[in-house]
C-alpha positions in Angstrom: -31.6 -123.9 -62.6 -33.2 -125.3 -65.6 -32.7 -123.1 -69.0 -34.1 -124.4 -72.0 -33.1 -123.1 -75.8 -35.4 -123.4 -78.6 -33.3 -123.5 -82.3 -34.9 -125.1 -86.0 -37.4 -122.2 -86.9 -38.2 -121.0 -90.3 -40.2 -120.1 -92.9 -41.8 -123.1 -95.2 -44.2 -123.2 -97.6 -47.7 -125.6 -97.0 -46.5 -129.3 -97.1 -43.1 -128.7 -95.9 -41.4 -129.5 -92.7 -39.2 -128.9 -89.9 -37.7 -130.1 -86.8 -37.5 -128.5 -84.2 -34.5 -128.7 -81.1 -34.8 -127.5 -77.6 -31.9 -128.4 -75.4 -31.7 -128.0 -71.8 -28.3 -126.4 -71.1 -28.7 -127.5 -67.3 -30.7 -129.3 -65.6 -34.5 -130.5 -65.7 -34.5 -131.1 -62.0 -37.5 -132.8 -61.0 -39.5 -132.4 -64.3 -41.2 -135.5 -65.6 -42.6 -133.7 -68.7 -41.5 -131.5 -71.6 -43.4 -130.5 -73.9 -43.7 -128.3 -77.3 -46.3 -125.2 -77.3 -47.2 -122.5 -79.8 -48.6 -119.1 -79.5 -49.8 -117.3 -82.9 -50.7 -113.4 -82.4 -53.6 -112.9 -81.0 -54.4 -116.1 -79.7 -53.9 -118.4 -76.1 -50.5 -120.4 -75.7 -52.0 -124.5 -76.9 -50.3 -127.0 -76.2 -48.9 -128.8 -79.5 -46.7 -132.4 -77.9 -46.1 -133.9 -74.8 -43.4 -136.4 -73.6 -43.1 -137.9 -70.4 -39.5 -138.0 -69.5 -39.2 -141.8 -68.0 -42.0 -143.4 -70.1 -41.5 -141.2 -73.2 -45.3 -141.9 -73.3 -46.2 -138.8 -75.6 -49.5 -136.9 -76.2 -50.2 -134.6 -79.2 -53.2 -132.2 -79.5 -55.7 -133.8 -82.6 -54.6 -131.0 -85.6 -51.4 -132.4 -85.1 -51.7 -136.0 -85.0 -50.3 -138.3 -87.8 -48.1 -135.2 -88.2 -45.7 -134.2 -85.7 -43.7 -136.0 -83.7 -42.1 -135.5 -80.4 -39.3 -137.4 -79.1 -36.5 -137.3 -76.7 -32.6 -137.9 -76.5 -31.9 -138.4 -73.1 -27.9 -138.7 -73.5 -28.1 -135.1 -75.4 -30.6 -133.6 -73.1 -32.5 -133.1 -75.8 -36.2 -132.4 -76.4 -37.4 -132.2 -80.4 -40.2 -131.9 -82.8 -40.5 -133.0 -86.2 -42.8 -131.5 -87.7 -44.7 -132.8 -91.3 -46.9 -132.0 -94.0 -47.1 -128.6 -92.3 -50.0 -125.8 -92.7 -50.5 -122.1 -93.1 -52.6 -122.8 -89.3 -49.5 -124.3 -88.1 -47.4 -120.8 -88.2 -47.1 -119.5 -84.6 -44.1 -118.6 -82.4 -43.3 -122.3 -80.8 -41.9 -122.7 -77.1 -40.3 -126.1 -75.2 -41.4 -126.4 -71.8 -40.5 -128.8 -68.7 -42.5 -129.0 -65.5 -43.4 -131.9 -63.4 -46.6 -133.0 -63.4 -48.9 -134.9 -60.5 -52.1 -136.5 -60.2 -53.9 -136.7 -63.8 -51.7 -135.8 -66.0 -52.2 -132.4 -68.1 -50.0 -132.6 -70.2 -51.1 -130.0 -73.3 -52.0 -127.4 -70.5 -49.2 -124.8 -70.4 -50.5 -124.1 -67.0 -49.1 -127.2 -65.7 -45.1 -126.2 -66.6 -42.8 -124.4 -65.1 -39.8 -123.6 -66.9 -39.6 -122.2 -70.7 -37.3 -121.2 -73.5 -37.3 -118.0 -75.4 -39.2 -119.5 -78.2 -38.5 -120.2 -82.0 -41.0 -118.4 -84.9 -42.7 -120.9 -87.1 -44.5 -119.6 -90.5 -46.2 -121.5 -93.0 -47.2 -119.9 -96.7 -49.8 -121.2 -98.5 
């Protein structure tokens, strides 16, 4: 089964920036997609970057454009997410995701995957 493992958290002041690692320590199985998601308390699970797996056509929500970037390292099995010029409104607890996805593509919706890793805390000081 697939098992994903978030690591690159930390604390940063405003401006900073991290990257982020999520490696799958099996297999993705059918998943086209993996993505990066973030959940601050009190608040719904958004979805931050996408990446289709074949393509590595990605898809990032607008606060983060210019930003972050997602990419892939397909001989590592390797998702990550470099993350720039970072804000207090970027703190949240962040999560890597695969699913596959059909028909018109989703691919910020957490909805739309399957499998998940246990998460890695993000905090940004002003």
């Amino acid at each position: 089964q697939v098992q994903l493992v978030e690591s690159g958290g930390g604390s940063v002041q405003a401006g900073g920036s991290l990257r982020l690692s999520c490696v799958a320590s099996t297999y993705t199985a059918g998943s086209n997609f993996m993505g990066w998601f973030r959940q601050a308390p009190g608040k719904e699970r958004e979805g931050v970057a996408g990446i289709h797996t074949s393509t590595s056509i990605t898809y990032y929500r607008d606060s983060v454009k210019g930003r972050f970037t997602i990419s892939r390292d397909n001989a590592k099995n390797t998702v990550y997410l470099q993350m720039n010029s970072l804000k207090p409104e970027d703190s949240a607890m962040y999560y890597c995701a695969a699913g596959r996805l059909v028909g018109a593509y989703l691919p910020l919706r957490p909805s739309a995957y399957n499998y998940w890793g246990q998460g890695t805390q993000v905090t940004v000081s002003s």
